[in-house]
N, CA, C and O atoms as a GROMACS GRO file, in nm:
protein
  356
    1UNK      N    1  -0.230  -0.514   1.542
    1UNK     CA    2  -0.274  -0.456   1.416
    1UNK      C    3  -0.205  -0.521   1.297
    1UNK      O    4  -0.256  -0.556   1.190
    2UNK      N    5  -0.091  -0.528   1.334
    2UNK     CA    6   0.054  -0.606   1.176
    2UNK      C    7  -0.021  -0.747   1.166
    2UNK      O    8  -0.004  -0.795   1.054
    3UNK      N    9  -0.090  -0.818   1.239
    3UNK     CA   10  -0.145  -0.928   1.210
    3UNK      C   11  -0.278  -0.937   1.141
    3UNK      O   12  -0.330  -1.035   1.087
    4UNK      N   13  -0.327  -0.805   1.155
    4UNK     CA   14  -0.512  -0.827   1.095
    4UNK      C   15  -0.486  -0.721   0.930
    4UNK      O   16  -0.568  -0.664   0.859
    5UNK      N   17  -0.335  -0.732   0.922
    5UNK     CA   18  -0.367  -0.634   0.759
    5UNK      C   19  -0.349  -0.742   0.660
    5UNK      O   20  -0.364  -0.686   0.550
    6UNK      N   21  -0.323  -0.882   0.640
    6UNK     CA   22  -0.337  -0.967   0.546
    6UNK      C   23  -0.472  -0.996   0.499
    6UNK      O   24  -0.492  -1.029   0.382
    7UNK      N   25  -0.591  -0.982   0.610
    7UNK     CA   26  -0.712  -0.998   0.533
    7UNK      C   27  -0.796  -0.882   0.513
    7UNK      O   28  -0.917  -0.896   0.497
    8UNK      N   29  -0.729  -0.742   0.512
    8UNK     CA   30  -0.779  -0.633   0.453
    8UNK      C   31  -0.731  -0.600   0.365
    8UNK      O   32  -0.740  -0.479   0.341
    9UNK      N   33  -0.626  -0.719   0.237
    9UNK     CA   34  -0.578  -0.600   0.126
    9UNK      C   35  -0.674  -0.553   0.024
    9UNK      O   36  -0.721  -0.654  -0.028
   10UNK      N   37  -0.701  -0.495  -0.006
   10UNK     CA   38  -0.750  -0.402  -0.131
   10UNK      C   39  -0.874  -0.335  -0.083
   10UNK      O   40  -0.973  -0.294  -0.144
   11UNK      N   41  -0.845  -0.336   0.028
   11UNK     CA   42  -0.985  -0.257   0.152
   11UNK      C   43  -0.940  -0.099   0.155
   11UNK      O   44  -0.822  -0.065   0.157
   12UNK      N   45  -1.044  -0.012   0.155
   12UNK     CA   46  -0.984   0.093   0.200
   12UNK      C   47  -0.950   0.107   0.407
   12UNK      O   48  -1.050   0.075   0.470
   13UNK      N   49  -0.853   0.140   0.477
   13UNK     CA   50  -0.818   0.125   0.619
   13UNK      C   51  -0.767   0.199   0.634
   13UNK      O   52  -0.725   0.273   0.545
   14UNK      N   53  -0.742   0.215   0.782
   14UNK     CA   54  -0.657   0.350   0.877
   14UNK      C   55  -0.562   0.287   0.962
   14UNK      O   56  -0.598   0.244   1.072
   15UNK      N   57  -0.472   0.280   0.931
   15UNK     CA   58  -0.356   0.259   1.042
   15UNK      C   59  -0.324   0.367   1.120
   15UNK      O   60  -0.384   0.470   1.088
   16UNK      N   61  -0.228   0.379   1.233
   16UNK     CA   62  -0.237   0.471   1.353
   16UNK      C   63  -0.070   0.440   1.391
   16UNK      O   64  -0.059   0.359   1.483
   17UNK      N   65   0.011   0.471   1.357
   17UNK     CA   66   0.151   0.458   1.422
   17UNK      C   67   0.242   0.567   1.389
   17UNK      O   68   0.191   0.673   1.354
   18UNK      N   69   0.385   0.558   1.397
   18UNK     CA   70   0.452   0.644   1.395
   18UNK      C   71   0.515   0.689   1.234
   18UNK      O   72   0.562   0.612   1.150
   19UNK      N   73   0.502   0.804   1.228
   19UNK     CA   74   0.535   0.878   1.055
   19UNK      C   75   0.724   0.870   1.091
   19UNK      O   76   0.780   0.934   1.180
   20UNK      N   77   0.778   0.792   1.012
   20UNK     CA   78   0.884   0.799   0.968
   20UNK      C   79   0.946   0.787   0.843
   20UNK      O   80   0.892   0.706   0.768
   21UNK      N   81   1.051   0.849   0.797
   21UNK     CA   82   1.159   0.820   0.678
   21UNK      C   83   1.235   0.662   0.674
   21UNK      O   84   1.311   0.610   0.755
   22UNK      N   85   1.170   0.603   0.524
   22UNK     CA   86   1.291   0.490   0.509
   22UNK      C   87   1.320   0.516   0.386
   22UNK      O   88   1.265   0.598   0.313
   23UNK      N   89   1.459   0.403   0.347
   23UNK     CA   90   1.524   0.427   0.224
   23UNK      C   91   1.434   0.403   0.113
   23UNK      O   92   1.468   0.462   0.010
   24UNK      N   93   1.323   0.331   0.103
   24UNK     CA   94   1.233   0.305  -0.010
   24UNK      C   95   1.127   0.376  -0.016
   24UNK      O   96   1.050   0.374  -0.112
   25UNK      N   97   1.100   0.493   0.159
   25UNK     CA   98   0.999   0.633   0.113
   25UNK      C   99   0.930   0.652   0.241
   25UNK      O  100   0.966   0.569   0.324
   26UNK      N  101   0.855   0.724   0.276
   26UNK     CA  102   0.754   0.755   0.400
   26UNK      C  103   0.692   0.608   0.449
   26UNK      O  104   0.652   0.532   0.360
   27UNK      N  105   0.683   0.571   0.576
   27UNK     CA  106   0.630   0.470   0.622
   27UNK      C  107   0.570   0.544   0.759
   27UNK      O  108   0.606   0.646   0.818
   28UNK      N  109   0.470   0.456   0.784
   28UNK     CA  110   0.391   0.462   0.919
   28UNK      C  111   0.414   0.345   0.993
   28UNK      O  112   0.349   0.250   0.946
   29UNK      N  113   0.484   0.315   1.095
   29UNK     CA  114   0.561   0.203   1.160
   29UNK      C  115   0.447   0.152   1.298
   29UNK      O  116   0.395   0.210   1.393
   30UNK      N  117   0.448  -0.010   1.233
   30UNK     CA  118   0.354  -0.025   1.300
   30UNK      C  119   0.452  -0.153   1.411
   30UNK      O  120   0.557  -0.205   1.374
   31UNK      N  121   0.376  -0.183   1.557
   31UNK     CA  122   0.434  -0.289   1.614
   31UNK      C  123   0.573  -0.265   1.522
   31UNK      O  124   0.591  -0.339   1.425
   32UNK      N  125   0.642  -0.191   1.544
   32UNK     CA  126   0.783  -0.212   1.514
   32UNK      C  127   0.828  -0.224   1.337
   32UNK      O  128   0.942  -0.218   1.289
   33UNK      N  129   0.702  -0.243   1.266
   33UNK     CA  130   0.704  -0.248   1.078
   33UNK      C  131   0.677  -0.180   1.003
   33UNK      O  132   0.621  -0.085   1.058
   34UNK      N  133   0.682  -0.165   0.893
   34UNK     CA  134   0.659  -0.056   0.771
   34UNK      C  135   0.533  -0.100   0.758
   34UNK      O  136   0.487  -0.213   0.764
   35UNK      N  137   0.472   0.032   0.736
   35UNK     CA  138   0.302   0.018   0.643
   35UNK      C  139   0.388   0.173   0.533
   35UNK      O  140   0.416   0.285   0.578
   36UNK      N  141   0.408   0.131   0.408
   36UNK     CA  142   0.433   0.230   0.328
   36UNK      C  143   0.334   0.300   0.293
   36UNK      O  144   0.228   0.241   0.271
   37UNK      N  145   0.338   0.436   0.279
   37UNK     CA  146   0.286   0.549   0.239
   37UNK      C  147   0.295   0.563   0.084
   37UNK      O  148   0.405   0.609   0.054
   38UNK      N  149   0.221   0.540  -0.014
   38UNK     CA  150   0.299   0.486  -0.161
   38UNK      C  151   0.346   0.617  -0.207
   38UNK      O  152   0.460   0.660  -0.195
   39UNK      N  153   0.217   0.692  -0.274
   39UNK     CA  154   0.280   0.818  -0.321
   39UNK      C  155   0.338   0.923  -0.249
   39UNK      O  156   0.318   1.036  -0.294
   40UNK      N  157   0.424   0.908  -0.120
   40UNK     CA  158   0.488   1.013  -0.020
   40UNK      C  159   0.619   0.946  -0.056
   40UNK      O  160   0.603   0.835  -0.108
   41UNK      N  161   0.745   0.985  -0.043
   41UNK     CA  162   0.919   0.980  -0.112
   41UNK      C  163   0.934   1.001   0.044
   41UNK      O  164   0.959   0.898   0.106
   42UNK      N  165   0.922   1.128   0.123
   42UNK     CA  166   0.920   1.137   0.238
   42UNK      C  167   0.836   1.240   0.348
   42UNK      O  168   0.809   1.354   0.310
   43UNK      N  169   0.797   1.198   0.479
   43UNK     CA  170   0.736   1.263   0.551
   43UNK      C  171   0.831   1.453   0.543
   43UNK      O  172   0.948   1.482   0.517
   44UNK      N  173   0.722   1.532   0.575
   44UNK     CA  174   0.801   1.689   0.612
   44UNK      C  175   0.873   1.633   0.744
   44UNK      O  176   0.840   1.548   0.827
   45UNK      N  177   0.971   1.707   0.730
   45UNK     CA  178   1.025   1.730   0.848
   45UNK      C  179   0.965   1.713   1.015
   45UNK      O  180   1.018   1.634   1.094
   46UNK      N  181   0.855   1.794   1.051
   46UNK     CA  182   0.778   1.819   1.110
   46UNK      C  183   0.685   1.737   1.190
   46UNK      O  184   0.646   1.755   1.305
   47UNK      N  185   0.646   1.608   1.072
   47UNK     CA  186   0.595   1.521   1.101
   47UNK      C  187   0.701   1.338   1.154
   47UNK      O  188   0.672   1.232   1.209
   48UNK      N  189   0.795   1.387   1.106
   48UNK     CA  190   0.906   1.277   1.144
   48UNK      C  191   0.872   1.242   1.303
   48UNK      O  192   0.886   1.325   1.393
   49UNK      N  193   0.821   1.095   1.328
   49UNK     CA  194   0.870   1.085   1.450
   49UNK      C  195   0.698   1.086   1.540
   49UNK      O  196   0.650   0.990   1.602
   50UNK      N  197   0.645   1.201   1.522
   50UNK     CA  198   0.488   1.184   1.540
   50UNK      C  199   0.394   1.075   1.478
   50UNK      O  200   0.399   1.012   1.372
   51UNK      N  201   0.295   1.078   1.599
   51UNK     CA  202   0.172   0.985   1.565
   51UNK      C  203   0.093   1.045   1.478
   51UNK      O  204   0.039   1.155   1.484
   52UNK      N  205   0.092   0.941   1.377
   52UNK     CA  206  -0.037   0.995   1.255
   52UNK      C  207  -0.146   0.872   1.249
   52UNK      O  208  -0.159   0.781   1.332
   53UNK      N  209  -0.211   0.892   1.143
   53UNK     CA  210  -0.344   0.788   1.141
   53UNK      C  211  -0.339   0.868   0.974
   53UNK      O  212  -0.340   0.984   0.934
   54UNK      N  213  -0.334   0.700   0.896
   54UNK     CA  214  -0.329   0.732   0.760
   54UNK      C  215  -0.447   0.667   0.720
   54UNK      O  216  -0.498   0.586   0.798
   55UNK      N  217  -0.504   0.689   0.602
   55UNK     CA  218  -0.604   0.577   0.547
   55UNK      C  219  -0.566   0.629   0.368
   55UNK      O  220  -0.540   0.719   0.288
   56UNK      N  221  -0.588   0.497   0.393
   56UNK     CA  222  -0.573   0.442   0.224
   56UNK      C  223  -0.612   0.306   0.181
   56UNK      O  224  -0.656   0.231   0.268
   57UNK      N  225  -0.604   0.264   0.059
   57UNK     CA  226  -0.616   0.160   0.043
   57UNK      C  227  -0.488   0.029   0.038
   57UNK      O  228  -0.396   0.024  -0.044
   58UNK      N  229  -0.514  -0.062   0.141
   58UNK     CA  230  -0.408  -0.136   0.142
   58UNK      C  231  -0.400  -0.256   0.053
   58UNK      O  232  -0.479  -0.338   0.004
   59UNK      N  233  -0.229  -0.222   0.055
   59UNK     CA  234  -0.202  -0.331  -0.103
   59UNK      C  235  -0.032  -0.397  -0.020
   59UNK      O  236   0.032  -0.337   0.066
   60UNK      N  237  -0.009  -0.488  -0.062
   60UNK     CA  238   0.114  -0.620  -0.040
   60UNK      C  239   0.210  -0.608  -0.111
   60UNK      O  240   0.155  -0.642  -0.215
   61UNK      N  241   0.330  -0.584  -0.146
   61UNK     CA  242   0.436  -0.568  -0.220
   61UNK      C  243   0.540  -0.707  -0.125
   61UNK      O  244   0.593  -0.699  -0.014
   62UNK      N  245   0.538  -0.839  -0.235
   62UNK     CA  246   0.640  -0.923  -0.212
   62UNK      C  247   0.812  -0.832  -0.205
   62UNK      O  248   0.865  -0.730  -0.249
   63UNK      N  249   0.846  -0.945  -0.121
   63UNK     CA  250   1.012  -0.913  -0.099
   63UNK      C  251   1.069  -0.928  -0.279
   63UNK      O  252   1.008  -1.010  -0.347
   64UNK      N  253   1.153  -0.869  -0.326
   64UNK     CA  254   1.212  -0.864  -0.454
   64UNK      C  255   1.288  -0.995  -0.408
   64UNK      O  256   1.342  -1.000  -0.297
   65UNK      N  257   1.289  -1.106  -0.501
   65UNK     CA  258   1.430  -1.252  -0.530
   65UNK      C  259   1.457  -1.235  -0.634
   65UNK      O  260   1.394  -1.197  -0.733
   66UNK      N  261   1.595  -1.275  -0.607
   66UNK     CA  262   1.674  -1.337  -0.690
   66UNK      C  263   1.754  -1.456  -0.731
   66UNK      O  264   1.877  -1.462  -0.729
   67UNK      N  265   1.689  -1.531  -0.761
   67UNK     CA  266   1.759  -1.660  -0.769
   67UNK      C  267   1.725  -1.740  -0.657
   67UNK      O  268   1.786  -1.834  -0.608
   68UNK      N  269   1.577  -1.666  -0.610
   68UNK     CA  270   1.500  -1.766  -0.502
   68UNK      C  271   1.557  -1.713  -0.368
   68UNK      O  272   1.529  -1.768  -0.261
   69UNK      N  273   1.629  -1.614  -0.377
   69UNK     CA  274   1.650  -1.576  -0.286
   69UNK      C  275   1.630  -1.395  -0.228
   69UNK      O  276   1.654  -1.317  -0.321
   70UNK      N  277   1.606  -1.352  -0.149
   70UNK     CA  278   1.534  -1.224  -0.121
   70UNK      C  279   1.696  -1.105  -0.147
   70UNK      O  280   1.812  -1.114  -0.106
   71UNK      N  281   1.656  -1.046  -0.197
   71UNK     CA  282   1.777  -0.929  -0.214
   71UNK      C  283   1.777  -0.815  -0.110
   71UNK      O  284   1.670  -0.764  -0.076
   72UNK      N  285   1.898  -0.774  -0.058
   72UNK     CA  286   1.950  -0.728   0.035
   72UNK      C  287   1.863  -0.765   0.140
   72UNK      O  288   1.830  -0.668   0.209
   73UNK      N  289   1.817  -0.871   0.175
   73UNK     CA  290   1.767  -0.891   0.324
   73UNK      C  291   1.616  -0.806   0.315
   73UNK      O  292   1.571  -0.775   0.425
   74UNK      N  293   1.539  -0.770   0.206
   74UNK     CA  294   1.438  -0.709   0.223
   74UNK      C  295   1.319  -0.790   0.277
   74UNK      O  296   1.294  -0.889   0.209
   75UNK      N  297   1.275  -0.778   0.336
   75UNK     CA  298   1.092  -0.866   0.356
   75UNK      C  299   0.950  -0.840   0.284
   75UNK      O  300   0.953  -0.753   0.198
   76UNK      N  301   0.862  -0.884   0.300
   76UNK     CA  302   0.748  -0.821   0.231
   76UNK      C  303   0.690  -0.729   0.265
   76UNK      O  304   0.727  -0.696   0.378
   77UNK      N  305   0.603  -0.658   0.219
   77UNK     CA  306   0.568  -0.529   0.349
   77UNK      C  307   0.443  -0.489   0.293
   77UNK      O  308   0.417  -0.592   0.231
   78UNK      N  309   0.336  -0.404   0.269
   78UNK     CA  310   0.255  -0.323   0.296
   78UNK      C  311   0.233  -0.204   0.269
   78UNK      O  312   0.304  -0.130   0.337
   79UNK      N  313   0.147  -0.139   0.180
   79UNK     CA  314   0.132   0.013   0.162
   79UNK      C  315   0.029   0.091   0.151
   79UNK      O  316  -0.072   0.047   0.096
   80UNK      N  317   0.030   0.167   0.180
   80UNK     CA  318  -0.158   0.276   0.150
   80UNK      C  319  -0.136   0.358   0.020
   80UNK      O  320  -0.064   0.454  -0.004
   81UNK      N  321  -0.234   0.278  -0.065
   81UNK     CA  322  -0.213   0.389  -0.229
   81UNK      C  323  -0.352   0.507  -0.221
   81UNK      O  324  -0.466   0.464  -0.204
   82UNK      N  325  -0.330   0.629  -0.233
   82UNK     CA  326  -0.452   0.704  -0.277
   82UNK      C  327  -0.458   0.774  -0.132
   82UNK      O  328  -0.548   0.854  -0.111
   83UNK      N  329  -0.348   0.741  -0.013
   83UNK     CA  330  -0.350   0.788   0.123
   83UNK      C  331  -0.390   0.947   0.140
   83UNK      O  332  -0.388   1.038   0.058
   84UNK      N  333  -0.423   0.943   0.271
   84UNK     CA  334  -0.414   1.066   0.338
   84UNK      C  335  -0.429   1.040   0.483
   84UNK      O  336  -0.463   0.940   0.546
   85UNK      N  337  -0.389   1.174   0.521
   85UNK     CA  338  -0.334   1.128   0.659
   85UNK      C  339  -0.381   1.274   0.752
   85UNK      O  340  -0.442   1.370   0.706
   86UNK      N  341  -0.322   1.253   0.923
   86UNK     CA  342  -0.352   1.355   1.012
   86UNK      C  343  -0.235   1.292   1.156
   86UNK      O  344  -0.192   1.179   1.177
   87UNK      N  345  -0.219   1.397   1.215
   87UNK     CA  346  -0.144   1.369   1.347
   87UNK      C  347  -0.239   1.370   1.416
   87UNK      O  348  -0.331   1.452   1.413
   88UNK      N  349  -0.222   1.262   1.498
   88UNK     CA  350  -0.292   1.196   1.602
   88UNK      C  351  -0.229   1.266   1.739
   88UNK      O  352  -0.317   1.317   1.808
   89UNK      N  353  -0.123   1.275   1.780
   89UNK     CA  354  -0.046   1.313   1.898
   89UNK      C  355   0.063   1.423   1.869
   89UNK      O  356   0.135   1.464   1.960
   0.00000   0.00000   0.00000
């Protein structure tokens, strides 16, 4: 799936992985990566850890550089703006 979201950005899509908390906000972890949740800060409690299936529209957020170089080790990543979501499992 982490390989076929470069030629769906600005598509509306459904990803299917696990609802977790990171330091930059709610993510749905896919093959092991962030698909950010944009307007979620963080999953409820409840949902931590469970399978969801989000859809939104996906958009690309470059790694932040500085001086040509990526700050704190971040990578590029992925997000659903306008999301909504459901537990799958």
């Amino acid at each position: 799936m982490w390989e076929d979201l470069q030629s769906r950005l600005d598509e509306h899509v459904t990803v299917v992985g696990t609802a977790q908390n990171a330091a930059a906000g709610a993510i749905v972890s896919l093959d092991g990566r962030p698909v950010y949740v944009s307007e979620l800060e963080q999953w409820p409690p409840e949902l931590v850890g469970r399978n969801v299936e989000v859809s939104g529209v996906l958009v690309f957020y470059p790694a932040p550089q500085a001086e040509g170089r990526t700050i704190h080790k971040l990578s590029d990543s992925y997000g659903l703006k306008d999301a909504s979501w459901s537990v799958t499992g």
